[in-house]
N, CA, C and O of each residue as an XYZ file, in Angstrom:
480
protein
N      53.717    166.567     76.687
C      53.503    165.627     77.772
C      52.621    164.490     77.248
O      51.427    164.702     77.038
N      53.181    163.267     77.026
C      52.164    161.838     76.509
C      51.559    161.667     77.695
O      51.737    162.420     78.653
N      50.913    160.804     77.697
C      49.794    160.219     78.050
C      49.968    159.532     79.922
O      49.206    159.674     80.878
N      51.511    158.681     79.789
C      51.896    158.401     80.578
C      52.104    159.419     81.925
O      51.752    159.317     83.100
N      52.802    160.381     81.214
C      53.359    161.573     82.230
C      52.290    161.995     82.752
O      52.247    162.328     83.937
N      51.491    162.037     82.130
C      49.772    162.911     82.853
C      49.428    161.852     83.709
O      48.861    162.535     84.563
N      49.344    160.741     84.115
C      49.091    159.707     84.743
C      49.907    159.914     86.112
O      49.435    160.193     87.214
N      51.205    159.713     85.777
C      52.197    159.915     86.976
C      51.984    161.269     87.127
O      52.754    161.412     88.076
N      51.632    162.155     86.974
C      51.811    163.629     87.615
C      50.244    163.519     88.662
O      50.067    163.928     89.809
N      49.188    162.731     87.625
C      47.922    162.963     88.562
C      48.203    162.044     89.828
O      47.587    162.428     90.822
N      48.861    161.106     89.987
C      48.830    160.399     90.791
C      49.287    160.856     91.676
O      48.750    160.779     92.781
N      51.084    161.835     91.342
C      51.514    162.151     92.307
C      50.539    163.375     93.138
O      50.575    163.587     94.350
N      49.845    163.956     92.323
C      48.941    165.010     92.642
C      47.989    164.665     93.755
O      47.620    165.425     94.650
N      47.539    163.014     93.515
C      46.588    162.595     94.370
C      47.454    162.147     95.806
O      47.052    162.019     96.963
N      48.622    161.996     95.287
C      49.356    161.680     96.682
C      49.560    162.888     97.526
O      49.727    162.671     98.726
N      49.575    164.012     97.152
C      50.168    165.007     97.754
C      49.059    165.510     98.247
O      49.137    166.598     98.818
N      47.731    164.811     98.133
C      46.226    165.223     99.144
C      46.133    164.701    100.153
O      45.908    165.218    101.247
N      46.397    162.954     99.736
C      45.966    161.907    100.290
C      46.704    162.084    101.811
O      46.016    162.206    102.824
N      48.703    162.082    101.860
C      49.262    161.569    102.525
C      49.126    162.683    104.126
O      49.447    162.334    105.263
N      48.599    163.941    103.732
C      48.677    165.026    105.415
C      47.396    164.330    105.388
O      47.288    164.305    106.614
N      46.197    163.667    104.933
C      45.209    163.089    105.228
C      45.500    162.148    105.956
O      44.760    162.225    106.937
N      46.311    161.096    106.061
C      46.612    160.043    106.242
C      47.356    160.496    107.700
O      46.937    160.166    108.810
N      48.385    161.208    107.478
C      49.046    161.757    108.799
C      48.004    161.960    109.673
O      47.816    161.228    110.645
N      47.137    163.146    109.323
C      45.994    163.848    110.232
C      45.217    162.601    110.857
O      44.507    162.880    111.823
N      45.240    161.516    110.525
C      43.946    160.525    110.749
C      45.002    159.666    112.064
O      44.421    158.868    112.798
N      46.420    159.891    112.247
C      46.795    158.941    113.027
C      47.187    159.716    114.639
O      47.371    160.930    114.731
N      47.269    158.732    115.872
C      47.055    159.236    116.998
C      48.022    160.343    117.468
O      47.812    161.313    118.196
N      49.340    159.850    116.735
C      50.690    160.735    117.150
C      50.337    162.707    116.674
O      49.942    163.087    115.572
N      50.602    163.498    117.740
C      50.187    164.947    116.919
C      51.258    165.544    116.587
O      51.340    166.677    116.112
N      52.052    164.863    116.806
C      53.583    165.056    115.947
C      53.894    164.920    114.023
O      54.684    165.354    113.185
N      52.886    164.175    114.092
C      52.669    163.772    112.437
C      51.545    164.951    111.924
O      51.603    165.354    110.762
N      50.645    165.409    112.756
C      49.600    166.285    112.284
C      50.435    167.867    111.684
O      49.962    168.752    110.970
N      51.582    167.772    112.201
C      52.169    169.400    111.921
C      53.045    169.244    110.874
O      53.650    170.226    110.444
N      53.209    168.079    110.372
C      53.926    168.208    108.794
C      53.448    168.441    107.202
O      52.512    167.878    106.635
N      54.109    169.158    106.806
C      53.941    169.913    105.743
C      54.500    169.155    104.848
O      55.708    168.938    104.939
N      53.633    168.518    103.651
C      54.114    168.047    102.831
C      54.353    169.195    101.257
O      53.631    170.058    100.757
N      55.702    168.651    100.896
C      55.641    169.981     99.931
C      55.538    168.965     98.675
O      54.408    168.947     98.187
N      56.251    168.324     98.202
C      55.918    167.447     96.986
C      56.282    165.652     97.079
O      56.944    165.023     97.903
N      55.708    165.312     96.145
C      55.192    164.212     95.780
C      56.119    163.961     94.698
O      56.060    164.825     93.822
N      57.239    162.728     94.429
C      57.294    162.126     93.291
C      57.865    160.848     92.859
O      58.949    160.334     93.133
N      56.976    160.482     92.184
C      56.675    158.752     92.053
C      58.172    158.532     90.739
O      58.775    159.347     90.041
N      58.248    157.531     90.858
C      59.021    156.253     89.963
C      58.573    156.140     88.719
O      57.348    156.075     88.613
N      58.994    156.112     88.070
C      58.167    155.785     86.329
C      57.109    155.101     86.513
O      55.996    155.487     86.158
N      57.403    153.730     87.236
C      56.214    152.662     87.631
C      54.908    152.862     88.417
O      53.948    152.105     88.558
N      55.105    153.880     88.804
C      54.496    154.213     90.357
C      54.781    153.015     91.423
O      54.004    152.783     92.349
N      55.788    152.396     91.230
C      56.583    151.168     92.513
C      57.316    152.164     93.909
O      57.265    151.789     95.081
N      57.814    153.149     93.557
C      57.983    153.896     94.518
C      57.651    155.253     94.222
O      57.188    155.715     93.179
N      58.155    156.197     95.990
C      57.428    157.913     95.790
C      58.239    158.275     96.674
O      58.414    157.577     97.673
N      58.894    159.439     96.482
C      59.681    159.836     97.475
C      58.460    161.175     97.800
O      57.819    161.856     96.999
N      58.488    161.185     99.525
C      57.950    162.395     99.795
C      58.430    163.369    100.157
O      59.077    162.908    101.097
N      58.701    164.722    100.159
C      59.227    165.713    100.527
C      58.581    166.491    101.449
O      57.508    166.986    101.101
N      59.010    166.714    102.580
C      58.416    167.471    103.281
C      59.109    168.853    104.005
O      60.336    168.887    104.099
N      58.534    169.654    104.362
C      59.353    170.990    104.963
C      59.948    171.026    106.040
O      59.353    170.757    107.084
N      61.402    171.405    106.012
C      61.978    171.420    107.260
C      62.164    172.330    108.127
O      63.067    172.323    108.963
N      61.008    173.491    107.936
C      60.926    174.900    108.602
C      61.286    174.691    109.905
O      60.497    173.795    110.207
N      61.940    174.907    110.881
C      61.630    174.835    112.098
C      62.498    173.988    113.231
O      62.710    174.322    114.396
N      63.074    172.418    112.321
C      63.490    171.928    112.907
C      64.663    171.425    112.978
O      65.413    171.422    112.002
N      64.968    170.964    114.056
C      66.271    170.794    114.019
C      67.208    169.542    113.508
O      66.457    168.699    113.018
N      68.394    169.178    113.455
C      68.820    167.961    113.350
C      68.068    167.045    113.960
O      67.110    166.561    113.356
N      68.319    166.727    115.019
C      67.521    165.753    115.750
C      66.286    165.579    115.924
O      65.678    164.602    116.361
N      65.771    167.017    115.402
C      64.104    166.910    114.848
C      63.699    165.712    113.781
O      62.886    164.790    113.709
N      64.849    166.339    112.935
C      64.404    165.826    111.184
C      64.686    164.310    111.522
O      64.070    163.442    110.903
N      65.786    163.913    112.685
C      65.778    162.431    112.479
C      64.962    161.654    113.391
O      65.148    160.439    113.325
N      64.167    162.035    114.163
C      63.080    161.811    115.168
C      61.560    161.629    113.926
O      60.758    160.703    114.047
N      61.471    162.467    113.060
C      60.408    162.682    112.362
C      60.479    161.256    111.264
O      59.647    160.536    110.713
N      61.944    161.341    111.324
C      62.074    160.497    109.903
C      61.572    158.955    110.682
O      60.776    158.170    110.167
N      62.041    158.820    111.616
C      62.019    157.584    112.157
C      60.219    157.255    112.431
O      59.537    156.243    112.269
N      60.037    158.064    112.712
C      58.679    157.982    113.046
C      57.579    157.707    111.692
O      56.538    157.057    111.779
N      58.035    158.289    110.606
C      57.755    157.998    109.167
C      57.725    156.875    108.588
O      56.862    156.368    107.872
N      59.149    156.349    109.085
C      59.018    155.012    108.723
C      58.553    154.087    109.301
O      58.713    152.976    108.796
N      57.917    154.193    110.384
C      56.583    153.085    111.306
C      55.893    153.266    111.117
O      55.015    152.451    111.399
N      55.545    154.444    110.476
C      54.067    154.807    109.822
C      53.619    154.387    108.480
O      52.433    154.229    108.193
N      54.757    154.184    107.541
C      54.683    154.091    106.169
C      53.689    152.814    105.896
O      53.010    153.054    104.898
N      53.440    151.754    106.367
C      52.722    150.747    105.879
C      51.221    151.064    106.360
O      50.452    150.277    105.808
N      50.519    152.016    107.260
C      49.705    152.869    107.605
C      49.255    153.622    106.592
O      48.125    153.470    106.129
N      49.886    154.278    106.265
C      49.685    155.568    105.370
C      49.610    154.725    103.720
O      48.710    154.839    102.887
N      50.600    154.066    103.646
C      50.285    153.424    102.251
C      49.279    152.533    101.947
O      48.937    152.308    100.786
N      48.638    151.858    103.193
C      47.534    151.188    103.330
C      46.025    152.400    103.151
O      44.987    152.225    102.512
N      46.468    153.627    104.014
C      45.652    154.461    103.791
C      44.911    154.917    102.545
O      43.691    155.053    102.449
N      45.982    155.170    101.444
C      46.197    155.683    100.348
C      45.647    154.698     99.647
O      44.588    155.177     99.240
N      45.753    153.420     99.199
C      45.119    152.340     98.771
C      44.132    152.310     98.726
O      43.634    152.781     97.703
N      43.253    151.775     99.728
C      42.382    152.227    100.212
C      40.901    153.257     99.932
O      39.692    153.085     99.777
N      42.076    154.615     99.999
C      40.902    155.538     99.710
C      40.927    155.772     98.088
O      39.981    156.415     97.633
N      41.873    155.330     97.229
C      42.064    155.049     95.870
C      41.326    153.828     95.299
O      40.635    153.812     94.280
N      41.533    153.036     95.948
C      40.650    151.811     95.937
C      41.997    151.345     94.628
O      41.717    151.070     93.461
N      43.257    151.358     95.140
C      44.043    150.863     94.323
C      44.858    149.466     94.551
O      45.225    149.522     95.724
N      45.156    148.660     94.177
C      45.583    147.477     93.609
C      46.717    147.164     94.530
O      46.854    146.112     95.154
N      47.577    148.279     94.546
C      48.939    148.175     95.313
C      49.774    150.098     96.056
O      50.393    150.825     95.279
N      49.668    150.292     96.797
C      50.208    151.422     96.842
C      51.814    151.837     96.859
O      52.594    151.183     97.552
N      52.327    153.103     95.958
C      53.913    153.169     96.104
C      54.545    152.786     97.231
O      53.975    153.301     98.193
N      55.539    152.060     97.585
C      56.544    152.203     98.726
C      56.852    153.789     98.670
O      57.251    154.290     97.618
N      56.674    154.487     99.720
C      56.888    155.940    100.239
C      58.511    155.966    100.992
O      58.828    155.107    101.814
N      59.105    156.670    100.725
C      60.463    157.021    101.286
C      60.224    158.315    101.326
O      59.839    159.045    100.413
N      60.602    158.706    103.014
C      60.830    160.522    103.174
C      61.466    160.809    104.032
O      61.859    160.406    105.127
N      61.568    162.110    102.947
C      62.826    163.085    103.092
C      62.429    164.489    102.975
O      61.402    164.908    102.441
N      63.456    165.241    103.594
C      62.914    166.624    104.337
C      64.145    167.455    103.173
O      65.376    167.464    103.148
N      63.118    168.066    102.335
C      63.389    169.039    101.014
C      64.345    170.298    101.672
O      64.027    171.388    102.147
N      65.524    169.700    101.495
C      66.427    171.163    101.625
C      66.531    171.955    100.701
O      67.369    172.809    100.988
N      66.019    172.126     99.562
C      66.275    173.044     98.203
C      65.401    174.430     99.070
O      65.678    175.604     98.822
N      64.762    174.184     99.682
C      63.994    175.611    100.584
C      64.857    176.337    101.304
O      64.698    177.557    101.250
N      65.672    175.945    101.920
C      66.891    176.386    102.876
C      67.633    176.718    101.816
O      67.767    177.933    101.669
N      68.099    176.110    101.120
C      69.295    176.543     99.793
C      68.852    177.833     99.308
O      69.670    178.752     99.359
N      67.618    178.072     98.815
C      66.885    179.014     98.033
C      66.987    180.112     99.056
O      67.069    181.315     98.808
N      66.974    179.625    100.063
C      66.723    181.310    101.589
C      68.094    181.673    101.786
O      68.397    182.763    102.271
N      69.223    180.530    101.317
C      70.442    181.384    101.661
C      70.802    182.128    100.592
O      71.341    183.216    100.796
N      70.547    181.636     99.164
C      71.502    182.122     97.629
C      70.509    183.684     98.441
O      71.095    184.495     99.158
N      69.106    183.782     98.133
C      68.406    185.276     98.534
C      69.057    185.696     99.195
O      69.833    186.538     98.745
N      69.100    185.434    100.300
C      70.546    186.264    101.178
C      71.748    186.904    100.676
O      72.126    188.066    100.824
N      72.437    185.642     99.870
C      73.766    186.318     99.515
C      72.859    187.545     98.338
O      72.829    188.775     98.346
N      72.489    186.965     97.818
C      71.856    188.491     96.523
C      71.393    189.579     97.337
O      71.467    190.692     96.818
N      70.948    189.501     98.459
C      70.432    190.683     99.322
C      72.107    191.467     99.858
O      72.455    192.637     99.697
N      72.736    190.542    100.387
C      74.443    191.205    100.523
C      74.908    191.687     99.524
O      75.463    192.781     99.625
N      74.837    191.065     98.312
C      75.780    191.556     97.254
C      75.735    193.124     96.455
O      76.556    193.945     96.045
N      73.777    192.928     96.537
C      73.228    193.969     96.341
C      73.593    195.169     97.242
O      74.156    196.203     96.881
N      73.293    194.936     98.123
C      73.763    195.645     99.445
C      75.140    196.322     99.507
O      75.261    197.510     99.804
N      76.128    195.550     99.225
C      77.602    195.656     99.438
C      77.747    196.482     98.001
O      78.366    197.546     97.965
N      77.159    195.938     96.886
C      77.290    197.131     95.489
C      76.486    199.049     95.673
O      76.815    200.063     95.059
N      75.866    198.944     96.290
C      75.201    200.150     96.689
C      76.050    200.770     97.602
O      76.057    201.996     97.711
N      76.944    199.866     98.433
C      77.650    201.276     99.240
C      79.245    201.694     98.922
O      79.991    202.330     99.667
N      79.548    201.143     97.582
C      80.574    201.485     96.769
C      80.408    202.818     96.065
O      81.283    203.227     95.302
């Protein structure tokens, strides 16, 4: 890992403190119950996509949340600035990490398969 990569990983590291900080600090308590799972920036740090968990909700959840994200984003990136005392903050784009759902179904099928080989 050079020099660079340690840079972008700490940053994204610092993003992935900063941004439920940033949520928590605003009036909506709809933003206070999201779970951010990862952070990851652009080569440049010019952009960051955020990932967050979609435990719970529904279609029309995830697109209620999203919308609401994006009225928030110049908030939160102002936030982040700010408490970095940085120059310019990433443009933030988010999105709700389905690789968690993917991962709970493949377990499943291995729990069937397993299952279905044992009663042969």
């Amino acid at each position: 890992m050079n020099e660079a990569e340690i840079k972008l990983k700490r940053t994204e590291s610092i993003l992935k403190e900063l941004i439920p900080e940033a949520l928590g600090s605003m009036n909506d308590k709809r933003l206070h119950e999201l779970d951010i799972v990862e952070v990851k920036c652009s080569r440049g740090k010019s952009d960051a996509k955020v990932y967050m968990n979609p435990a719970g909700l529904s279609e029309q959840g995830k697109r209620d949340y999203l919308k609401l994200l994006r009225k928030a984003r110049p908030i939160i990136e102002t936030f982040c600035m700010k408490d970095q005392g940085w120059y310019r903050s990433p443009k933030f784009t988010f999105e709700f990490d389905e690789q968690i759902e993917k991962s709970k179904n493949i377990e499943e099928l291995f729990k069937r398969i397993a299952k279905d080989k044992g009663e042969e």
